[in-house]
C-alpha positions as CSV (number, residue, x, y, z in Angstrom):
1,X,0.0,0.0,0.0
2,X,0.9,3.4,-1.0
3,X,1.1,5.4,2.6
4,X,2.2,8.9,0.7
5,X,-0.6,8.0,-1.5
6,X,-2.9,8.0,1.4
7,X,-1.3,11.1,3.3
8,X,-1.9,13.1,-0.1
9,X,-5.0,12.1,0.0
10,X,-5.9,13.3,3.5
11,X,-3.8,16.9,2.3
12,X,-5.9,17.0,-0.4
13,X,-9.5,16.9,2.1
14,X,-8.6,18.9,4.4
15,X,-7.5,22.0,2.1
16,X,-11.1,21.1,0.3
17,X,-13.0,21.5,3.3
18,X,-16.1,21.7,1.5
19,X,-15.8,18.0,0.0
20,X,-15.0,17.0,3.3
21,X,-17.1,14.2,5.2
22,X,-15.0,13.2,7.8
23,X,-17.1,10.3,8.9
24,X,-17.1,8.9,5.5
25,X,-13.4,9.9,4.7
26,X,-12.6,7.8,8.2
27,X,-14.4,4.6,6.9
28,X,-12.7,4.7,3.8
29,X,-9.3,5.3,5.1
30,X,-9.9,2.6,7.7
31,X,-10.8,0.2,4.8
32,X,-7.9,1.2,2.4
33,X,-5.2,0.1,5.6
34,X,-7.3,-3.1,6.3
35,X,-5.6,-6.8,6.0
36,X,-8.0,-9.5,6.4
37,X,-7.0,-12.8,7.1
38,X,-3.0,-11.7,7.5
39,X,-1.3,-14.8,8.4
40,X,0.3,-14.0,12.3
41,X,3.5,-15.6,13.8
42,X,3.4,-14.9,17.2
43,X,7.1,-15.2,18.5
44,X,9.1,-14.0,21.4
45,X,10.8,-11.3,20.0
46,X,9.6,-7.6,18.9
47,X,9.7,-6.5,15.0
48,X,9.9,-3.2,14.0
49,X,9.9,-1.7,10.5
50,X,13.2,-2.3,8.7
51,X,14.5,-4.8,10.6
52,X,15.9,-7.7,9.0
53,X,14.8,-11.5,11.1
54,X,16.1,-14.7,10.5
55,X,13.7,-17.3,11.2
56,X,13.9,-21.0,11.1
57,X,10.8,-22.8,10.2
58,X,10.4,-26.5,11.6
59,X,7.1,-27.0,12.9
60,X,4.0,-28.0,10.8
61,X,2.0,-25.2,10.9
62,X,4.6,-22.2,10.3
63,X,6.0,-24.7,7.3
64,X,2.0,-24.7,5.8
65,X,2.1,-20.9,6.8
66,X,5.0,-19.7,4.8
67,X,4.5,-21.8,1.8
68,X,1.2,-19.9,1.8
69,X,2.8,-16.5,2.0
70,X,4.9,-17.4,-0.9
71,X,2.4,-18.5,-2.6
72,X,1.0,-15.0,-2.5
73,X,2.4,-11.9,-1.3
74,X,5.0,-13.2,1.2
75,X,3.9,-11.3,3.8
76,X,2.5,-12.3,7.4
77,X,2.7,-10.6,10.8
78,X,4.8,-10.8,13.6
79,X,3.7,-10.2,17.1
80,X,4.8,-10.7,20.7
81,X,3.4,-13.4,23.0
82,X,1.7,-12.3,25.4
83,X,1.0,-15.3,27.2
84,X,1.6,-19.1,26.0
85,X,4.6,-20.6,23.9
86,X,6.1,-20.4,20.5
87,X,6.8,-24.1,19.8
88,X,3.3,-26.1,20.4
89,X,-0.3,-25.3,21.1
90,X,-1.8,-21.0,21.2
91,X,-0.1,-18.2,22.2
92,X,-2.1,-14.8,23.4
93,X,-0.7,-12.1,21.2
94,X,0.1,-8.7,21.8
95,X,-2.6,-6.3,19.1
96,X,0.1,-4.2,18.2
97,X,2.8,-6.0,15.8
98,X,4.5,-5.5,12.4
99,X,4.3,-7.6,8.8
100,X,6.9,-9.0,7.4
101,X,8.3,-9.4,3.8
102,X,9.9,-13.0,3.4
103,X,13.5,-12.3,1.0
104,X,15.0,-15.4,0.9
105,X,14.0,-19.0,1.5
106,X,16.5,-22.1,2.1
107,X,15.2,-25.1,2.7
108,X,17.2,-28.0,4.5
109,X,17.9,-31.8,4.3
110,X,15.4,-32.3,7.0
111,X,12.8,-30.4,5.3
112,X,12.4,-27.4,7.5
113,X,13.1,-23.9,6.4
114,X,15.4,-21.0,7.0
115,X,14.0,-18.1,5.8
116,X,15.4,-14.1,6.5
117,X,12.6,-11.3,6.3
118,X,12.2,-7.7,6.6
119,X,9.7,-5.6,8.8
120,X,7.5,-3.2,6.8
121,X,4.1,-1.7,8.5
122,X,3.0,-1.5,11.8
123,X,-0.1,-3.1,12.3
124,X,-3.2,-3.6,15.7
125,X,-5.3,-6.8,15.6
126,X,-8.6,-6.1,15.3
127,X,-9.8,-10.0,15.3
128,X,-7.9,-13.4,15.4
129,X,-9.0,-16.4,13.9
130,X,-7.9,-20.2,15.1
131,X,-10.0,-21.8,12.0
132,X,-6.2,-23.0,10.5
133,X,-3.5,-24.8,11.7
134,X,-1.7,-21.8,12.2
135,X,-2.9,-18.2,14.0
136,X,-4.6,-15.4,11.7
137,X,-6.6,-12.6,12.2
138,X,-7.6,-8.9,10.7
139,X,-5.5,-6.1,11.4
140,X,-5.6,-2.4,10.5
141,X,-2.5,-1.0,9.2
142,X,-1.2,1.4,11.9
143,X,1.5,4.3,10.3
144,X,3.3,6.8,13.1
145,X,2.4,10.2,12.9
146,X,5.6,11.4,11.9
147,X,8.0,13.7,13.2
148,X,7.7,17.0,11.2
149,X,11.3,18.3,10.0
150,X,9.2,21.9,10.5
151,X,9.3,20.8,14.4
152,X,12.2,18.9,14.9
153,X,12.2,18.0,18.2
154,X,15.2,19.3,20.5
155,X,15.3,15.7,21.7
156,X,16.9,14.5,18.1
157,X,21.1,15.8,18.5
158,X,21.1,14.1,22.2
159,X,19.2,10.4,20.6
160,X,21.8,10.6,18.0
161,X,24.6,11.1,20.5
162,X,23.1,8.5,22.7
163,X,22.9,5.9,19.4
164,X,26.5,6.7,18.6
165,X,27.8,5.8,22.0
166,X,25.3,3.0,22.9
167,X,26.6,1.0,19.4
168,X,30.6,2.2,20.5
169,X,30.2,0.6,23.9
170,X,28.2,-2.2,22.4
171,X,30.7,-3.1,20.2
172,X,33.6,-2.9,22.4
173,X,31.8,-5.1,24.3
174,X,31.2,-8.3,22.3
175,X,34.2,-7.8,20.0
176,X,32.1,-6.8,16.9
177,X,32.9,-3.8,14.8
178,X,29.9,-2.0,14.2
179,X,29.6,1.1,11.7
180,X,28.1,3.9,13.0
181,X,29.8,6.9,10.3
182,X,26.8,8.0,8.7
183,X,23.8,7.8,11.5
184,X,20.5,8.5,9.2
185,X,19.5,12.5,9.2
186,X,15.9,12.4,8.7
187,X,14.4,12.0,12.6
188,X,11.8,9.6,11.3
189,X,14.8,7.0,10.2
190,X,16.6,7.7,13.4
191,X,13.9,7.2,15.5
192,X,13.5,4.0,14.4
193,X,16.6,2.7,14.4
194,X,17.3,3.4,18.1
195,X,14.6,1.1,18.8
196,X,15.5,-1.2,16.7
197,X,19.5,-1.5,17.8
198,X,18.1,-1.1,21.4
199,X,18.6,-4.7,23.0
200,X,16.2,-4.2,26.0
201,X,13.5,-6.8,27.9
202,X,10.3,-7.3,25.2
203,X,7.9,-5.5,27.1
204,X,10.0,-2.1,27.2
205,X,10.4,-2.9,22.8
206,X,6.7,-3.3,22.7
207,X,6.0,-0.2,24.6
208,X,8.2,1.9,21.9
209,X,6.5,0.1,18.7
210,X,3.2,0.6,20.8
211,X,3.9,4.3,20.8
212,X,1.5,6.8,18.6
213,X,3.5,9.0,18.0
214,X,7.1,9.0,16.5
215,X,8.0,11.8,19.4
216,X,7.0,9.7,22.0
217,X,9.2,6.9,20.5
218,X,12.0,9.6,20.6
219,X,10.9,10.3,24.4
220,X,11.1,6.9,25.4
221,X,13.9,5.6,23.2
222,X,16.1,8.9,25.1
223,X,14.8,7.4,28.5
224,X,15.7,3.8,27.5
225,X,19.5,4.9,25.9
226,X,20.8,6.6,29.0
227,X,19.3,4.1,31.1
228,X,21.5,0.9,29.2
229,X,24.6,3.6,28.4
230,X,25.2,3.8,31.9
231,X,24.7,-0.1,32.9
232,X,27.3,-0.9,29.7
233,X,29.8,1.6,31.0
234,X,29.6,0.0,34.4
235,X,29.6,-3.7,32.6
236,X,33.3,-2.5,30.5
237,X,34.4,-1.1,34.0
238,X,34.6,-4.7,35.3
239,X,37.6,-6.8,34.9
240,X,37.4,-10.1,32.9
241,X,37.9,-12.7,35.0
242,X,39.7,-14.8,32.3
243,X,41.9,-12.6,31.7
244,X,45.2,-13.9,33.5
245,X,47.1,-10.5,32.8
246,X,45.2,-9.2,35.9
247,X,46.2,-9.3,39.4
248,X,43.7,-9.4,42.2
249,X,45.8,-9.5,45.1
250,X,48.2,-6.9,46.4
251,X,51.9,-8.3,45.9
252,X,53.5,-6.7,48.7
């Protein structure tokens, strides 16, 4: 679906007040961002939009599931659990979770499936649906109200300092070089990729891809970055105990 298509729209009414029928515009708009019977993979991890997951795909139902998707689109949904289990029976989802693009499908010797995909829209559950082997239900497409560059929020310059040094420390930390030269300008990008590179307990990631707003996702993502800045700085502070450079006793 075309979002700019639908935001142009929306310009376009509310400069033309006269054509205007809010109720009627509402309906339509409601319908146009409507998914019925989206496939939904309730898993214990958070997606957000533009995030790259791996997934490997060994039980019956997720195996029917995605060789449904591809049959079609290649898209399903991915939502938090809430209560229950990923591997056997129902899981309770979370209503507000993201659909994902399947890229690239491998399938193994033992027949199961490793296939990467990419997050695209937010989405809430408005019904779910056990009447398949697998989870489904219909869900209204759910964009952010954006951050306007107009009213850039003075927020922004300290996120993007807290990103830079949250991914330095990070990386220090488990050995991995991670590139962090060109953080993205626009706030809308940035936003989302601080809560994306956050690693933080699921329900504090579902709060953020919860959020209305894109500058309440700033607010919280701010909140969340000093919070794990400060505990990572305190984690490189402590000596490795296997390293056997160190000396923990005083030699005199």
């Amino acid at each position: 679906m075309d979002g700019d298509h639908i935001y142009g729209e929306m310009l376009y009414w509310t400069r033309n007040e006269d054509n205007f029928d809010k109720n009627t515009y509402k309906t339509i708009l409601v319908e146009m961002n409507r998914i019925s019977n989206l496939p939904l993979f309730p898993l214990n991890t958070v997606l957000f939009p533009g995030q790259i997951i791996p997934l490997h795909i060994f039980e019956p139902r997720y195996h029917t599931m995605i060789k449904e998707c591809l049959a079609q689109d290649g898209l399903f949904g991915v939502v938090l659990i809430r209560q229950g289990m990923e591997v056997g029976g129902k899981a309770d989802p979370f209503e507000i979770g993201t659909t994902a693009r399947i890229k690239q499908v491998s399938q193994l010797e033992d027949g199961s499936l490793d296939i990467i995909c990419v997050g695209e829209q937010r989405f809430k559950i408005q019904s779910l649906a056990w009447d398949q082997s697998y989870l489904s239900g219909e869900v209204e497409l759910l964009p952010w109200i954006p951050i306007s560059n107009d009213n850039v929020q003075p927020d922004l310059p300290v996120l993007q300092g807290l990103v830079k040094d949250y991914l330095e420390i990070l990386g220090a930390l488990t050995g991995n070089q991670i590139e962090i030269e060109n953080l993205p300008a626009d706030p809308n990008q940035l936003t989302i990729l601080a809560a994306i590179a956050l690693r933080i307990p699921n329900a504090e990631k579902q709060a953020i891809l919860s959020t209305e707003h894109l500058e309440e996702m700033v607010d919280l993502c701010v909140q969340f970055l000093r919070r794990e800045n400060s505990a990572l700085r305190v984690t490189a502070a402590i000596p490795d105990p296997r390293d056997r450079t160190l000396t923990y006793y005083s030699p005199n």
